[in-house]
PyMOL Python script that loads the backbone (N, CA, C, O; Angstrom):
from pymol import cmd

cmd.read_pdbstr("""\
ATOM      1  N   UNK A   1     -94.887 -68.543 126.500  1.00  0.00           N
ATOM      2  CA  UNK A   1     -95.043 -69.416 127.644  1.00  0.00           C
ATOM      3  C   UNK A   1     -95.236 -68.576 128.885  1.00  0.00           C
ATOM      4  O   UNK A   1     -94.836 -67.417 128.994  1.00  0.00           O
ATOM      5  N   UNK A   2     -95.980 -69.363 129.948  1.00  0.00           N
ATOM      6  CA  UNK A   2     -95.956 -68.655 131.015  1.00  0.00           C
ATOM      7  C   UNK A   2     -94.659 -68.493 132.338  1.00  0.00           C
ATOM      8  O   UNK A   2     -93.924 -69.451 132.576  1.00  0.00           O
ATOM      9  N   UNK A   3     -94.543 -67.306 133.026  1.00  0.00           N
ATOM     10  CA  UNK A   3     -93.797 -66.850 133.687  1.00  0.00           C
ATOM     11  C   UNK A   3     -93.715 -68.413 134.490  1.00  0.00           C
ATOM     12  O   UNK A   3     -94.556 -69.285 134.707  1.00  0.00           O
ATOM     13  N   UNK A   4     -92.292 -68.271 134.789  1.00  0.00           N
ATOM     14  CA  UNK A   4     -91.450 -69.731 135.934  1.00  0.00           C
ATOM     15  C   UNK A   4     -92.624 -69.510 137.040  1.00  0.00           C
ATOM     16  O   UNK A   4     -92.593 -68.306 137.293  1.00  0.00           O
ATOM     17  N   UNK A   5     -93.364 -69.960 137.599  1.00  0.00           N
ATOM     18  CA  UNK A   5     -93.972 -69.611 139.351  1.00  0.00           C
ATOM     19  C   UNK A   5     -94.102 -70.471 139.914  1.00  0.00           C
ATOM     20  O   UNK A   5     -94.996 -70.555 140.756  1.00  0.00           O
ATOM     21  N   UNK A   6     -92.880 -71.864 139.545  1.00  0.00           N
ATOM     22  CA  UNK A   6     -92.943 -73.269 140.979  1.00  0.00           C
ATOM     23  C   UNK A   6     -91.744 -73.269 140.495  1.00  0.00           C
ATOM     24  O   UNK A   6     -91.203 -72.883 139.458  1.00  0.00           O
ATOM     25  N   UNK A   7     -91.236 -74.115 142.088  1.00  0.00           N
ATOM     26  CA  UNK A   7     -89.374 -74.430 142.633  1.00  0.00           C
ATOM     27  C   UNK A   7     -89.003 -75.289 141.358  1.00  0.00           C
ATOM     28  O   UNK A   7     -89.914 -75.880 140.778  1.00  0.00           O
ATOM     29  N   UNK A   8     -87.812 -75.375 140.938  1.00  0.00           N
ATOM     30  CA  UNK A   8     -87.223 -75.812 140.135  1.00  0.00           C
ATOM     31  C   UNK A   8     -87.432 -77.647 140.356  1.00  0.00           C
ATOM     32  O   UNK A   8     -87.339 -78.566 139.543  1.00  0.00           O
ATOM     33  N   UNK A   9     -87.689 -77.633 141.556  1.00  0.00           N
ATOM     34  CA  UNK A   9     -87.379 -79.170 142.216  1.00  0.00           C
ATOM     35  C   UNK A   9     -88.489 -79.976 142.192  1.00  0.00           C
ATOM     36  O   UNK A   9     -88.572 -81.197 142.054  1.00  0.00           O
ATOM     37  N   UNK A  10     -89.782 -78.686 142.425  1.00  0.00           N
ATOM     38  CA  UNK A  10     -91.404 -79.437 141.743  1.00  0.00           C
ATOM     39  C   UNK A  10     -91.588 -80.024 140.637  1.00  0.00           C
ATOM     40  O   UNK A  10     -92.660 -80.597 140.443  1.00  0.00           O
ATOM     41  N   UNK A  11     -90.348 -80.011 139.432  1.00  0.00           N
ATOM     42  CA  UNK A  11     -90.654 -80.552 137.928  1.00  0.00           C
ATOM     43  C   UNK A  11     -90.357 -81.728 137.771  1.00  0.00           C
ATOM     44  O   UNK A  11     -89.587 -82.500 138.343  1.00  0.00           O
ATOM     45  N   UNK A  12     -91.071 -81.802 136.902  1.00  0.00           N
ATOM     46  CA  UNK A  12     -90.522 -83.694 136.201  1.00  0.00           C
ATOM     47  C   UNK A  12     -89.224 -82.917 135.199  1.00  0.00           C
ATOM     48  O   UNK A  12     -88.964 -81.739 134.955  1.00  0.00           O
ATOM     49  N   UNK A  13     -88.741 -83.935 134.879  1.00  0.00           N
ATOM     50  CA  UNK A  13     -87.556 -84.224 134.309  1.00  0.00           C
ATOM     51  C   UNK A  13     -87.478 -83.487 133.080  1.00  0.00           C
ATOM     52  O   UNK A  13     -86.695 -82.629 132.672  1.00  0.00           O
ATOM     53  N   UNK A  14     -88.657 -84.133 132.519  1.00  0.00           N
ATOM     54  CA  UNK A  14     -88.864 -83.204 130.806  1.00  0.00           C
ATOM     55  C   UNK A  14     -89.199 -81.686 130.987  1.00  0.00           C
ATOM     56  O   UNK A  14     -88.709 -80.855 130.222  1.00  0.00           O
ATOM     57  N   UNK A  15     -90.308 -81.218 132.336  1.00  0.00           N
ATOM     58  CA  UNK A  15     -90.203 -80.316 132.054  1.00  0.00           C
ATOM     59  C   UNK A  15     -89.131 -79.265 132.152  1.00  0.00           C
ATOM     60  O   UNK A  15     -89.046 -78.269 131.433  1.00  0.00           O
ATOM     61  N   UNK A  16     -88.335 -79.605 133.116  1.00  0.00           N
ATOM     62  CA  UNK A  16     -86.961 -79.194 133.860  1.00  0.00           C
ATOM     63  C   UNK A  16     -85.898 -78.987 132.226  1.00  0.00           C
ATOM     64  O   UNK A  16     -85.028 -78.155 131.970  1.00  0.00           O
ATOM     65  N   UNK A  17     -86.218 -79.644 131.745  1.00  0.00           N
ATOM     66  CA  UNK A  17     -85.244 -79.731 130.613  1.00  0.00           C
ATOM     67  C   UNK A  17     -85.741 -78.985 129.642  1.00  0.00           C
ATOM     68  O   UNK A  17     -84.930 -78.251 129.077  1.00  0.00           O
ATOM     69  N   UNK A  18     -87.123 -78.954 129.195  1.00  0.00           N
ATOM     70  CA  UNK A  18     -87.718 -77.727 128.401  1.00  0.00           C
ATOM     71  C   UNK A  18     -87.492 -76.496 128.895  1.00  0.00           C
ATOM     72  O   UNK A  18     -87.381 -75.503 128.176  1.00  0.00           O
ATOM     73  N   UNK A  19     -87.436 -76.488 129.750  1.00  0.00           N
ATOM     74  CA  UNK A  19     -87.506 -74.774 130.671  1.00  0.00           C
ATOM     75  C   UNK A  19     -86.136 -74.071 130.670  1.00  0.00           C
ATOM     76  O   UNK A  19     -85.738 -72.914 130.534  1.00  0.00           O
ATOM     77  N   UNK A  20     -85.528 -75.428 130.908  1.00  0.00           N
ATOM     78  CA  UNK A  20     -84.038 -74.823 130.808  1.00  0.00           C
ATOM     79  C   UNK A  20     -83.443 -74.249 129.399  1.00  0.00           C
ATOM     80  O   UNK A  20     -82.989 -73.107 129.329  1.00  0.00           O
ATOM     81  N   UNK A  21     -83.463 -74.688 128.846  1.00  0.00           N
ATOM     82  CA  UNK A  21     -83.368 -74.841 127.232  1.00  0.00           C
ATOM     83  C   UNK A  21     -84.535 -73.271 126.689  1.00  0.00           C
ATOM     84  O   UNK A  21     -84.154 -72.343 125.974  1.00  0.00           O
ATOM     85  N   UNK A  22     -85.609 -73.391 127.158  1.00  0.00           N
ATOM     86  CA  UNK A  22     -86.312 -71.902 126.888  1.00  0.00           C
ATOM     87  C   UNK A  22     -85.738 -70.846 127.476  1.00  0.00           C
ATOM     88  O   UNK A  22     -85.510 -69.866 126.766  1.00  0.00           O
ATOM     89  N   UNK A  23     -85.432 -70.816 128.687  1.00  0.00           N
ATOM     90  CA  UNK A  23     -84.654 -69.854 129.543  1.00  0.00           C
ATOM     91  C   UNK A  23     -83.262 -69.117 128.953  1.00  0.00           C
ATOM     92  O   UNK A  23     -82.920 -67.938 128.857  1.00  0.00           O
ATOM     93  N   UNK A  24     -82.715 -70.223 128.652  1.00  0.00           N
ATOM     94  CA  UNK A  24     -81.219 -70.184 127.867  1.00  0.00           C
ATOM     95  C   UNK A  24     -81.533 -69.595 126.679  1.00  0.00           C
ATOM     96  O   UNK A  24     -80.760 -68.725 126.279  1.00  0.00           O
ATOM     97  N   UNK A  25     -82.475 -69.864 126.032  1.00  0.00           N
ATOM     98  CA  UNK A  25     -82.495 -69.436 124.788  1.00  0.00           C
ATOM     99  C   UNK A  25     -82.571 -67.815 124.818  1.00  0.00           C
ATOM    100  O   UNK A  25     -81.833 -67.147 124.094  1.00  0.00           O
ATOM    101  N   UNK A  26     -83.556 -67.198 125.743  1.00  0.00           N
ATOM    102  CA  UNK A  26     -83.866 -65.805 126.072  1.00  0.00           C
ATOM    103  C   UNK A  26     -82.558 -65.240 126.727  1.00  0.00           C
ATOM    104  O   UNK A  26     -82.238 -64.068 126.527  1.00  0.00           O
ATOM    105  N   UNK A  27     -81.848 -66.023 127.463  1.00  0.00           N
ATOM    106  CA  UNK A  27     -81.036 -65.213 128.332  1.00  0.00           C
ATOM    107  C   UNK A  27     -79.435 -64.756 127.159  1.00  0.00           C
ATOM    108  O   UNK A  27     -78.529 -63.953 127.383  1.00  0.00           O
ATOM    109  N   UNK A  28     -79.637 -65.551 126.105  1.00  0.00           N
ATOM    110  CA  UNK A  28     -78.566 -66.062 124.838  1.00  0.00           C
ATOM    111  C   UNK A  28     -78.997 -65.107 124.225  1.00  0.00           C
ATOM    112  O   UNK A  28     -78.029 -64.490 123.782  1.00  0.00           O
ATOM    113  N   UNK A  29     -80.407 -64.390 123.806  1.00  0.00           N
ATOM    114  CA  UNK A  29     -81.002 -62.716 123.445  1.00  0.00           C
ATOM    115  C   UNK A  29     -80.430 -61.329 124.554  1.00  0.00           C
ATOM    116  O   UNK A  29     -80.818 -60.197 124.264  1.00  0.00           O
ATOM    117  N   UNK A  30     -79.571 -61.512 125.716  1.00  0.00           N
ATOM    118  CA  UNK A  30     -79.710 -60.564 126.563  1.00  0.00           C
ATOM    119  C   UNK A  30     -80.370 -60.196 127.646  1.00  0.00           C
ATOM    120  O   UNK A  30     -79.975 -59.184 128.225  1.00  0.00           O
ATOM    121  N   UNK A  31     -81.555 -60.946 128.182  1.00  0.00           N
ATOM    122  CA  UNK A  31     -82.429 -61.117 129.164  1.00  0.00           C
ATOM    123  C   UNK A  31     -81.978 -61.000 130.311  1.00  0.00           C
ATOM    124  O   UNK A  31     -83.063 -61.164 130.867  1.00  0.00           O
ATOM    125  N   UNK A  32     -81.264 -60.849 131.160  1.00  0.00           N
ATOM    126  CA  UNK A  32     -81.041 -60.926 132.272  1.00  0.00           C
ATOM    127  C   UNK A  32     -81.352 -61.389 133.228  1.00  0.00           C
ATOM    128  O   UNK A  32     -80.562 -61.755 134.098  1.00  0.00           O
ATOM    129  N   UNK A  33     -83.039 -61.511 133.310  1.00  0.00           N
ATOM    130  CA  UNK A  33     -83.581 -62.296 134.240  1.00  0.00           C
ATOM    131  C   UNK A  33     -83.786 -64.030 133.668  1.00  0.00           C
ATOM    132  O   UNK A  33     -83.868 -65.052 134.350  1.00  0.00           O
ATOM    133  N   UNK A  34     -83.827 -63.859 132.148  1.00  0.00           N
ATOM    134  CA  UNK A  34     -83.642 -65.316 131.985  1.00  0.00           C
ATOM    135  C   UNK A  34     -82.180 -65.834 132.225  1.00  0.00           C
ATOM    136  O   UNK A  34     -81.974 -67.029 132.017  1.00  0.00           O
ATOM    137  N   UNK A  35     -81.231 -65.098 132.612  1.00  0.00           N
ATOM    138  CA  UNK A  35     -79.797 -65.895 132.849  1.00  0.00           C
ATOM    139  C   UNK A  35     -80.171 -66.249 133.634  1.00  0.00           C
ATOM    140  O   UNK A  35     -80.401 -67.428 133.368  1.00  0.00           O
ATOM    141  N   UNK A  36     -80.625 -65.938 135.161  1.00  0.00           N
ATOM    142  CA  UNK A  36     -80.887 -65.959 136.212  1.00  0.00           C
ATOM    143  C   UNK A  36     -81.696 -67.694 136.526  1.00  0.00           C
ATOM    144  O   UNK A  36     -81.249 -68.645 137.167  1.00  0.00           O
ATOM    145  N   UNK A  37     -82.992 -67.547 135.782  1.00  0.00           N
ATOM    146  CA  UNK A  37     -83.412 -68.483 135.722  1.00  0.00           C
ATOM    147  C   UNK A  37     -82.935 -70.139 134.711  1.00  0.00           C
ATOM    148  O   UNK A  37     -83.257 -71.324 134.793  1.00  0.00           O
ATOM    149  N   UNK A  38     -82.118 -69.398 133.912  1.00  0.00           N
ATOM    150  CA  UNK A  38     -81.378 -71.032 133.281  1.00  0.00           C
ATOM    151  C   UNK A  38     -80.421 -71.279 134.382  1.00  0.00           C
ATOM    152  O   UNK A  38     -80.005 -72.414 134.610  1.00  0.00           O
ATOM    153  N   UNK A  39     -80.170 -70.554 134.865  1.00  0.00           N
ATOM    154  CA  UNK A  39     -78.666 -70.535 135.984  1.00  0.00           C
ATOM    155  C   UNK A  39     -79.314 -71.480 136.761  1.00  0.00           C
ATOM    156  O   UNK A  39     -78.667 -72.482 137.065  1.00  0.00           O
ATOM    157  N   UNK A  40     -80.633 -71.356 137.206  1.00  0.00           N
ATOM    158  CA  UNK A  40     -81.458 -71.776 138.472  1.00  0.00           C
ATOM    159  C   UNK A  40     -81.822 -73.296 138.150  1.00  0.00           C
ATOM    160  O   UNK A  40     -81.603 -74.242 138.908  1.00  0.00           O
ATOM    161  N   UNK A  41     -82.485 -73.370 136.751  1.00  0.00           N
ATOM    162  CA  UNK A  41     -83.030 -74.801 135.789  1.00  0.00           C
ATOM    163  C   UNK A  41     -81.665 -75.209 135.653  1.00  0.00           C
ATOM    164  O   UNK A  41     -81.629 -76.284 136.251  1.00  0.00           O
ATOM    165  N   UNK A  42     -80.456 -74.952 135.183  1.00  0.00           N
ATOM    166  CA  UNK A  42     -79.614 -75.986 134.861  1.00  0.00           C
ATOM    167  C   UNK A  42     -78.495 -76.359 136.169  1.00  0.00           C
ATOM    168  O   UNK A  42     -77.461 -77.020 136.077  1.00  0.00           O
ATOM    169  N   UNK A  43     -78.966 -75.828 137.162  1.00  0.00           N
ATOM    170  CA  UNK A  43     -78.339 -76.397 138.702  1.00  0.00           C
ATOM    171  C   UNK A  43     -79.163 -77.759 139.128  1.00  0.00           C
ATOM    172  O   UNK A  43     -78.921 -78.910 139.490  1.00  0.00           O
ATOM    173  N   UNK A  44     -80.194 -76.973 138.881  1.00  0.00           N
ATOM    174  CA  UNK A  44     -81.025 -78.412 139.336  1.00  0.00           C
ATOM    175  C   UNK A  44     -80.932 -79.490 138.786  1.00  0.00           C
ATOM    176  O   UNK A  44     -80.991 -80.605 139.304  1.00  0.00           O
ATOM    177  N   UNK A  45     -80.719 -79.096 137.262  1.00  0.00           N
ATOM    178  CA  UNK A  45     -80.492 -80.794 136.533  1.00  0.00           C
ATOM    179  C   UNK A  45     -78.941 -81.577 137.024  1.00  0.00           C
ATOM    180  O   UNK A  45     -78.717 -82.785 137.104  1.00  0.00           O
ATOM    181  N   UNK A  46     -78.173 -80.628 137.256  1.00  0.00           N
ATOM    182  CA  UNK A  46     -76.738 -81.158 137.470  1.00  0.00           C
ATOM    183  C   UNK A  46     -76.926 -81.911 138.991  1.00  0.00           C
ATOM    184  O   UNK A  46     -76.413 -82.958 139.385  1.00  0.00           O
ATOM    185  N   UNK A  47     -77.799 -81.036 139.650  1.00  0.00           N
ATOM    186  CA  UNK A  47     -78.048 -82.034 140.874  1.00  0.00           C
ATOM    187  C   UNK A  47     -78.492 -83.171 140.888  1.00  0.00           C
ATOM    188  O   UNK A  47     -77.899 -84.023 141.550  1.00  0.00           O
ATOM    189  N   UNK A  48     -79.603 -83.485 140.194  1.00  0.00           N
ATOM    190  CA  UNK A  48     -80.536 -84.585 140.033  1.00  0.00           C
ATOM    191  C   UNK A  48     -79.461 -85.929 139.259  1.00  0.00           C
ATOM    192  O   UNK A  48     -79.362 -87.108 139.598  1.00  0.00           O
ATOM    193  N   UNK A  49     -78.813 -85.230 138.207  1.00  0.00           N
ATOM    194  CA  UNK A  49     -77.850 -85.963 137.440  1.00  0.00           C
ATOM    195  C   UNK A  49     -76.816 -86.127 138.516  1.00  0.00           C
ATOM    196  O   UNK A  49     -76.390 -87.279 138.431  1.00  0.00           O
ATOM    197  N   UNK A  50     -76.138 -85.378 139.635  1.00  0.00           N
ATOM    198  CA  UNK A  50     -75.226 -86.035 140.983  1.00  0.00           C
ATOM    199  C   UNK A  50     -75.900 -86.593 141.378  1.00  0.00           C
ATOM    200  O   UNK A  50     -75.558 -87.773 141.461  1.00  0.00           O
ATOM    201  N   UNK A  51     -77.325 -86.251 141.918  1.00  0.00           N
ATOM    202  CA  UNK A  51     -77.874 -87.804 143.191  1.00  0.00           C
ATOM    203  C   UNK A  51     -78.212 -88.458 142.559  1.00  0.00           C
ATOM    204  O   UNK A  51     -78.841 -89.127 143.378  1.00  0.00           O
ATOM    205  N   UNK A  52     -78.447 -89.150 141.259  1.00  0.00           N
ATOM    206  CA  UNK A  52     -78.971 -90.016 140.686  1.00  0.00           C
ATOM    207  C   UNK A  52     -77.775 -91.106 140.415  1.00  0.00           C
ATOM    208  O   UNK A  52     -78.000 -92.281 140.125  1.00  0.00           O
ATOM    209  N   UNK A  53     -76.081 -90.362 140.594  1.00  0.00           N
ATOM    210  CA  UNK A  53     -75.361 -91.075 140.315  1.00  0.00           C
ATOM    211  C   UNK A  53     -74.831 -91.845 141.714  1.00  0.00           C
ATOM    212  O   UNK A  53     -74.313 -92.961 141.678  1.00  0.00           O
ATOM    213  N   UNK A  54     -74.987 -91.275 142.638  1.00  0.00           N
ATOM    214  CA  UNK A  54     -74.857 -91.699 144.128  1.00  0.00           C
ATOM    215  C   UNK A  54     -75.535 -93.158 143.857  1.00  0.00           C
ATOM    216  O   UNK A  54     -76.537 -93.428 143.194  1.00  0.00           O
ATOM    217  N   UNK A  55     -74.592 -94.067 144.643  1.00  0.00           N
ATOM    218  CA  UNK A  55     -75.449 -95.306 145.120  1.00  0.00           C
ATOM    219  C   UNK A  55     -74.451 -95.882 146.320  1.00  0.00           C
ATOM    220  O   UNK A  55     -73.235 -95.687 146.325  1.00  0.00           O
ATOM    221  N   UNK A  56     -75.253 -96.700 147.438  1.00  0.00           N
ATOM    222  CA  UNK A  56     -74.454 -97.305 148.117  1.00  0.00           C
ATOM    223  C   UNK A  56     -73.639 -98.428 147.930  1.00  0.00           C
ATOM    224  O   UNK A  56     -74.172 -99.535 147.857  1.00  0.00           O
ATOM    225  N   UNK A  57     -72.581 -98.321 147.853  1.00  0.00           N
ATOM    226  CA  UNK A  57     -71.367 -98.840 147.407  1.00  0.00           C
ATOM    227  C   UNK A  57     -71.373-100.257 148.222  1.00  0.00           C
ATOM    228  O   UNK A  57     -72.025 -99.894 149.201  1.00  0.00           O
ATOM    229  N   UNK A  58     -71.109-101.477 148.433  1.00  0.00           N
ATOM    230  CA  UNK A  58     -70.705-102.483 149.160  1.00  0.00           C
ATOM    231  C   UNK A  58     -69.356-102.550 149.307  1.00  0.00           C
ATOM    232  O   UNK A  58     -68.652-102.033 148.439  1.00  0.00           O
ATOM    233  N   UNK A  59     -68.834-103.120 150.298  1.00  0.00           N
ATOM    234  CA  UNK A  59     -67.536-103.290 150.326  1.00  0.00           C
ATOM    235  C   UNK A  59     -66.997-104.185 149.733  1.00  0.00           C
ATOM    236  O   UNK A  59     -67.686-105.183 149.521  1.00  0.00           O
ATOM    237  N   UNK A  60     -65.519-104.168 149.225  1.00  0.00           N
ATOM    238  CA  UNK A  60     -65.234-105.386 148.316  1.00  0.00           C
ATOM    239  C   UNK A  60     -64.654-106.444 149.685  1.00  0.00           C
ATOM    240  O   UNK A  60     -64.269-106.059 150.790  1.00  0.00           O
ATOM    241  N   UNK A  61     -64.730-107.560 149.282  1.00  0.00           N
ATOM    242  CA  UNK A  61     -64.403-108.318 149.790  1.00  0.00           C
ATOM    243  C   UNK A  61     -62.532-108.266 149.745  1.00  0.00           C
ATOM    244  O   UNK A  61     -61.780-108.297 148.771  1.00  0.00           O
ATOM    245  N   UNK A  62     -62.206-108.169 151.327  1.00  0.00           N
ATOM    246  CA  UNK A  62     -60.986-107.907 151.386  1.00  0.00           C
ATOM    247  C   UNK A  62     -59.660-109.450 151.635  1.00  0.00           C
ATOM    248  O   UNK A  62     -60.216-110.433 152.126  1.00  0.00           O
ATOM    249  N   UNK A  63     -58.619-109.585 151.436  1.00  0.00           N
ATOM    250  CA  UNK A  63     -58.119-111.432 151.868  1.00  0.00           C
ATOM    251  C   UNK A  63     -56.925-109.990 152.655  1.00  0.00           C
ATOM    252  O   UNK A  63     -56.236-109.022 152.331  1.00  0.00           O
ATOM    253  N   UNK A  64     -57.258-110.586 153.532  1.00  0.00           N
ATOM    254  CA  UNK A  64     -56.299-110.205 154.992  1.00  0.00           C
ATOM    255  C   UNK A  64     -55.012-111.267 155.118  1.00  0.00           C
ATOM    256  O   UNK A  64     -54.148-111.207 155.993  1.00  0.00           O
ATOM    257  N   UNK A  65     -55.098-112.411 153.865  1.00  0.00           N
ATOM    258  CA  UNK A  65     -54.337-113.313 154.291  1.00  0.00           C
ATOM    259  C   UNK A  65     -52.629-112.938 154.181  1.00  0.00           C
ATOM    260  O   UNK A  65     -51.775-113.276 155.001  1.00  0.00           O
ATOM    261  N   UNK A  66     -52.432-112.214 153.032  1.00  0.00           N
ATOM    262  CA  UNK A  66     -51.192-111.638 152.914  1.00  0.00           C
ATOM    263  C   UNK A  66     -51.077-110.622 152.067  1.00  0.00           C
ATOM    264  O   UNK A  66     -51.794-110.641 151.067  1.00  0.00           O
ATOM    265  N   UNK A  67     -50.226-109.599 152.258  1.00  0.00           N
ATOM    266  CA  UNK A  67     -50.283-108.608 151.270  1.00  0.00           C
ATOM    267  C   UNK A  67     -49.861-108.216 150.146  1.00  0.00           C
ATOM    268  O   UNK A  67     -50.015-109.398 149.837  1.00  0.00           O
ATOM    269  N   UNK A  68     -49.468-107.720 149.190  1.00  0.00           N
ATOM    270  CA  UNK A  68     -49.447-107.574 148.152  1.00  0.00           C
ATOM    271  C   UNK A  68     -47.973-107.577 147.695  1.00  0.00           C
ATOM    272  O   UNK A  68     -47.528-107.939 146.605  1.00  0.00           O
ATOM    273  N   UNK A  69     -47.328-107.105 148.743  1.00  0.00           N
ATOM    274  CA  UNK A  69     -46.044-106.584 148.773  1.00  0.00           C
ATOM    275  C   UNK A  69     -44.903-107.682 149.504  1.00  0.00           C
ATOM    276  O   UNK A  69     -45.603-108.329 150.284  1.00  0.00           O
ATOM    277  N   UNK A  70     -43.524-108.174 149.610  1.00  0.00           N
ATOM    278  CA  UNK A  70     -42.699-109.095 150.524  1.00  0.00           C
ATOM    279  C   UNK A  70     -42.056-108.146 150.932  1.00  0.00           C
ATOM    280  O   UNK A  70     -41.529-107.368 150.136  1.00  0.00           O
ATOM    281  N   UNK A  71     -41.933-107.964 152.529  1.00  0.00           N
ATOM    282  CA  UNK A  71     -40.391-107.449 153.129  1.00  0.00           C
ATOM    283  C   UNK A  71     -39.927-108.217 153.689  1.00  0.00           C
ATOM    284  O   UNK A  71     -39.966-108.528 154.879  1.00  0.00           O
ATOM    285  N   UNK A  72     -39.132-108.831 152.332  1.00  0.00           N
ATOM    286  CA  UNK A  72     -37.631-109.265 152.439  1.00  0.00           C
ATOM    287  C   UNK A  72     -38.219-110.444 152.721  1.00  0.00           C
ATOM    288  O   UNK A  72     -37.529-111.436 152.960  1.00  0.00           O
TER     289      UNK A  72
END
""", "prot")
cmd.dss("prot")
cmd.show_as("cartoon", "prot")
cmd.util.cbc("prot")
cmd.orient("prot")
């Protein structure tokens, strides 16, 4: 395959995940520069997999009427 030469963040999904997985595999032989680069491919997926889990939350509907607890 050819040498990594675009940002980790330019990929689609599959390829991000092939690359990583090739990288690892070389760097799992001793490679050094492929640690480097699975290090690089499998940050990015953990990111994509955090912002993908982000969503804006609504508030729950709160009853102000009394609380949960009696004093006395």
């Amino acid at each position: 395959m050819s040498e990594f030469s675009t940002t980790p963040a330019a990929l689609q999904d599959q390829e991000l995940q092939s690359l990583a997985t090739e990288w690892r595999m070389r760097a799992m032989q001793g490679d050094q520069l492929a640690h480097r680069m699975a290090r690089a491919l499998e940050a990015e997926q953990r990111r994509r997999i955090r912002d993908s889990g982000l969503q804006i939350l609504t508030p729950a509907a709160s009853r102000a009427s009394s609380p949960w607890w009696k004093f006395w």
